[in-house]
N, C-alpha and C positions, 0 to 999 in steps of 0.2 A: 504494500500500500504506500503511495507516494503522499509527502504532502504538498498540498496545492494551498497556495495564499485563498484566504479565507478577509471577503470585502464587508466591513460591515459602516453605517451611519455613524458619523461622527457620535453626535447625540445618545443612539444608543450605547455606542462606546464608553461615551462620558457617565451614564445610566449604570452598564453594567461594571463601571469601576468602581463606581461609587458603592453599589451592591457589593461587590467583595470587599471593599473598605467596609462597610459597615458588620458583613459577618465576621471579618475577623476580628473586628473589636468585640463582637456578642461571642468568638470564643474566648477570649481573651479575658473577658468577666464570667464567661464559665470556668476556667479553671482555677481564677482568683477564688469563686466563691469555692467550686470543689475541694480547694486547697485549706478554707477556712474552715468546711464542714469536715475534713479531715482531721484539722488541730482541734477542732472539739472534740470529735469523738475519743480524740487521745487524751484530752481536760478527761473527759467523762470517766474514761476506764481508769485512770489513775485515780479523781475522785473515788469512784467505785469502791476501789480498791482499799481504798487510805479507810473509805467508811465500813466496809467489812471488816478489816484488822482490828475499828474502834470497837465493832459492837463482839469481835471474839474476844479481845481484851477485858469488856462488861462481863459477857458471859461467864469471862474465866472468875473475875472477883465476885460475880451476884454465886456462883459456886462456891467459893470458898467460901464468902458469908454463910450461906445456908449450910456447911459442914461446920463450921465455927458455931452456929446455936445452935449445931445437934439434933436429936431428935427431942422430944419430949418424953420424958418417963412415964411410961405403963403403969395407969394406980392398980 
């Protein structure tokens, strides 16, 4: 397949640059934002994370309290 000069109207020309200028800016804030919903969800897992170790932390001393006062004694 050869290629052959392909004639088109100025105008459209001017038309269909502007068109690609404009999507490439709309990727260009797609992968700004893709980039920002990625750095959250990495906040998020870490959050996560930090808040599970606080409540197995609870866990461990609401157990120890509850071994420290025992059982109650059998009348």
């Amino acid at each position: 397949m050869q290629n052959k000069p392909v004639f088109v109207k100025i105008d459209e020309y001017n038309e269909i640059s502007k068109t690609v200028k404009n999507i490439k800016g709309k990727i260009e804030q797609a992968k700004t934002i893709l980039k920002r919903i990625s750095e959250l969800k990495i906040e998020e897992y870490n959050q996560l994370s930090k808040w599970g170790s606080s409540l197995g932390e609870v866990e461990k001393k609401i157990d120890a309290v509850d071994k420290a006062l025992g059982k109650p004694e059998q009348v």
